[in-house]
N, C-alpha and C positions, 0 to 999 in steps of 0.2 A: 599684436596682430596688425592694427592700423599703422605702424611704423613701419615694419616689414613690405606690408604692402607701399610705402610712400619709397622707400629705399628702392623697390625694384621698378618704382616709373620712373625716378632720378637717373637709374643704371639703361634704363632704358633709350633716353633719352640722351643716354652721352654716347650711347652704340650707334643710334639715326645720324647723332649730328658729331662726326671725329673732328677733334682738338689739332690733327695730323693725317699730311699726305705723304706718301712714300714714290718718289717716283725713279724710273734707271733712263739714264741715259748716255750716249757715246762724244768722245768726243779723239779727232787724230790730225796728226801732224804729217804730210806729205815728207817722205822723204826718198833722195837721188841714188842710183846703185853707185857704188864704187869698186866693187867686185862682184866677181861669180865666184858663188862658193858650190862645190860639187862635194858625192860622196859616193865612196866606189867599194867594191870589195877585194881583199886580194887574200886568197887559197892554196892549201898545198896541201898534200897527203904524204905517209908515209908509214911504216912498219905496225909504229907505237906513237904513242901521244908526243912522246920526244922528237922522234926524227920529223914527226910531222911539224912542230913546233921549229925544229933547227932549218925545215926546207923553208918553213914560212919566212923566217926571220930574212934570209938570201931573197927572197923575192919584195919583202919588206925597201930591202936595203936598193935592190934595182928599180921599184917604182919613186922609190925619195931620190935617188938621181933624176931618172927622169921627171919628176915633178918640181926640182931645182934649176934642171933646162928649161921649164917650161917657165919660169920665172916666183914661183912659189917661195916663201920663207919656211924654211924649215923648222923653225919655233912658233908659228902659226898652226900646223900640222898637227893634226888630233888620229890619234892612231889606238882604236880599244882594245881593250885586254883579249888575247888570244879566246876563240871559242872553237866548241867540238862540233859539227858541223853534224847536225839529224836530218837524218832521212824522211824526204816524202814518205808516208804509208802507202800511196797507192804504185809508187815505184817501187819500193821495197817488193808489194805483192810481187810483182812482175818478174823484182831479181830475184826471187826466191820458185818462182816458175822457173824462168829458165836455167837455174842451177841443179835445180831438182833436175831437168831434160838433159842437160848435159852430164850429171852422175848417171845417171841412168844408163849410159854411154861408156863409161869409163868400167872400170874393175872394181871389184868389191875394196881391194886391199887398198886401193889409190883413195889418198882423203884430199877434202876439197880445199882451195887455196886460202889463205886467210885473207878477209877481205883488210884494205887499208883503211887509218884512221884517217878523217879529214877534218881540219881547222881551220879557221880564219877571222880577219882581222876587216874593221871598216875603216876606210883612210878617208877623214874631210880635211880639204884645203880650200884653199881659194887665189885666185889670179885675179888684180887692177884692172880696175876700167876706167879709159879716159873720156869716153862721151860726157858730154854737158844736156842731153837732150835725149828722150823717148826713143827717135827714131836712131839717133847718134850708138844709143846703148843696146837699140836692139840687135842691128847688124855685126857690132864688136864682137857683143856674145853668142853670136851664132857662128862667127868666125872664129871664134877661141874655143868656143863646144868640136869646133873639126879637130882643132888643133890639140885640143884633151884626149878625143877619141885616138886620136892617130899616134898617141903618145904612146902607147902599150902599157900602160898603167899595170892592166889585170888582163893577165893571160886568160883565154875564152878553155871552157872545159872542155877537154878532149870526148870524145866520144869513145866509150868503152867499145872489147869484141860482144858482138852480141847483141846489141843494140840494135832495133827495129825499127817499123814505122810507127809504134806503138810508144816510142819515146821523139819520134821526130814530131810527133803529133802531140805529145804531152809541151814539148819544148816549145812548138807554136803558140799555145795553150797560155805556155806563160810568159811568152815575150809580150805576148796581145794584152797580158795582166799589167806588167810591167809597164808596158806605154801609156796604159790608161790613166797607172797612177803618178805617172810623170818621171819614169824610168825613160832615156836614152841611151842604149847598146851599154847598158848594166850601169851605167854615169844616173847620179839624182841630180838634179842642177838649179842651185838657188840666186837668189840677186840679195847681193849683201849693202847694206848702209851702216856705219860707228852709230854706236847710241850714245845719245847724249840726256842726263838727265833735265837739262832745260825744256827736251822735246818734251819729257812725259810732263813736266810741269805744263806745259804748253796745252797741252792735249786735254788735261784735267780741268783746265779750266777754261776750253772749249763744251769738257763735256758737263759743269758744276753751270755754264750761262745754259744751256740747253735743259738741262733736269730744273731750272729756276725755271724758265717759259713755259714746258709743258706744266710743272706745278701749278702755275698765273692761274695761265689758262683751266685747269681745274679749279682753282680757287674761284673764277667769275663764275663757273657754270654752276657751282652751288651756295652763289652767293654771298660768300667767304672773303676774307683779305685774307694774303698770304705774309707770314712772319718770316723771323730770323732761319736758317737750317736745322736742326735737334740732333741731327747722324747723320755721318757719311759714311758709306761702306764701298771698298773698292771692289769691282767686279770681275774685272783684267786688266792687266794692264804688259803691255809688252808689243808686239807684231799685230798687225792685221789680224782682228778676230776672223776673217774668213781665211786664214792662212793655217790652219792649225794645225799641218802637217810638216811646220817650219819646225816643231820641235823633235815629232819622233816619225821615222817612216820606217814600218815593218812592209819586207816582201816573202814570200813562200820562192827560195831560191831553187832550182832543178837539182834535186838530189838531194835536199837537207833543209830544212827549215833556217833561219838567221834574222835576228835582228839589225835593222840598216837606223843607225841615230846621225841625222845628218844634224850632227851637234854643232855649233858656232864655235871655229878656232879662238876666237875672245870676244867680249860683248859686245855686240849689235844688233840690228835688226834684218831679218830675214822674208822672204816674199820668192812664190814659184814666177808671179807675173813681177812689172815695172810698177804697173799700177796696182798693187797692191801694197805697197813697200811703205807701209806708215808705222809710226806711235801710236798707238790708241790706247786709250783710258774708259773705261765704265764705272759711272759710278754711279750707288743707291742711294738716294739722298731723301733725307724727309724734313721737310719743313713742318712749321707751324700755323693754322688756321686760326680766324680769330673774328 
């Protein structure tokens, strides 16, 4: 009994005062755009999942022209696998109103048209930037953002018969969506920098001197010296952690649902702003007290 009780003040006593601190901290590497990398959609309909697929393909092949004039490498050029293009539900309701209104019209014996399949594809590229400087880079790419737009990339969807204020309102609806999340006239538009692994070493041990100081500084305020490390655990490491839409941006497109992956034609780092455009490293590191 007296042992038990002597064991649990021991245990007690190593819980008030820990042997280890755990502490997270960041550390990043500044780096220069040298491209805009954008990511757009491009669609087609057609009978059956084929013909829609074979109209894609032709519209495929006229935006990689155009994106060859615009100075683009076409082994750069990240193009996803065909997808089948779902319906908003609260449009669907609408087209299934106004089909009903419009049978209602016609003859018993007349059946209604088969609606088309629609598919598409997400096209990331990216075009050079020569500025040396913030302000150098921001003008370029706002100049090259006209010159993408104006490129015809991706035909704008026609407006069906039938079509109301009830979809001109829906389409406002989502352009307003789209801008927020850093859509321009259907374009996503990133700032690209090469990554280099020296940055992420760099950055790591920005952020490995920064978890040592704040650990110090814990260590004096309970009196402590602080030891050797015991674990490091990485946290992130890749882009600006406030950037974290550089990997995947879903939008709710007018008439179908789709996923938008504005994926890196090959490894670097990505950023919506200039000043976001870093290496960064987090790491959890626990020293030892003593």
């Amino acid at each position: 009994m007296m042992l038990a009780w002597m064991a649990a003040l021991v245990l007690a006593a190593a819980q008030e005062s820990p042997s280890t601190v755990t502490v997270s901290a960041a550390g990043k590497v500044d780096k220069t755009a040298t491209a805009l990398q954008f990511t757009f959609q491009v669609s087609a309909k057609g009978d059956d999942v084929a013909k829609a697929v074979e109209a894609l393909r032709e519209k495929q092949k006229s935006a990689m022209e155009n994106l060859k004039k615009l100075g683009a490498v076409e082994a750069d050029v990240v193009v996803t696998v065909p997808a089948v293009v779902k319906k908003d539900p609260n449009q669907a309701r609408m087209q299934v109103m106004r089909s009903s209104n419009r049978l209602k019209k016609k003859k018993e014996e007349e059946k209604p048209e088969k609606e088309p399949v629609a598919v598409m594809v997400s096209v990331t590229a990216r075009l050079p930037l020569q500025g040396k400087d913030a302000a150098a880079l921001f003008v370029e790419s706002e100049q090259l953002k006209e010159k993408i737009k104006a490129a015809k990339l991706a035909e704008k969807e026609k407006k069906e018969a039938g079509e109301g204020e009830e979809d001109d309102e829906m389409q406002m609806r989502m352009q307003q969506y789209q801008e927020q999340q850093g859509m321009e006239d259907g374009f996503y538009f990133q700032f690209w920098a090469p990554s280099d692994p020296k940055d992420l070493d760099a950055a790591a041990a920005k952020a490995m001197e920064a978890a040592k100081a704040l650990a110090q500084a814990g260590a004096r305020a309970s009196g402590k010296t602080l030891t050797a490390a015991t674990g490091v655990e990485i946290g992130e490491a890749g882009g600006d952690s406030s950037q974290m839409m550089q990997e995947y941006y879903y939008y709710q497109r007018r008439g179908g649902g789709g996923g938008m992956r504005a994926a890196a034609p090959s490894p670097g780092i990505v950023s919506m702003t200039l000043d976001g455009l870093a290496a960064t490293v987090t790491l959890k590191v626990t020293f030892g007290l003593k």
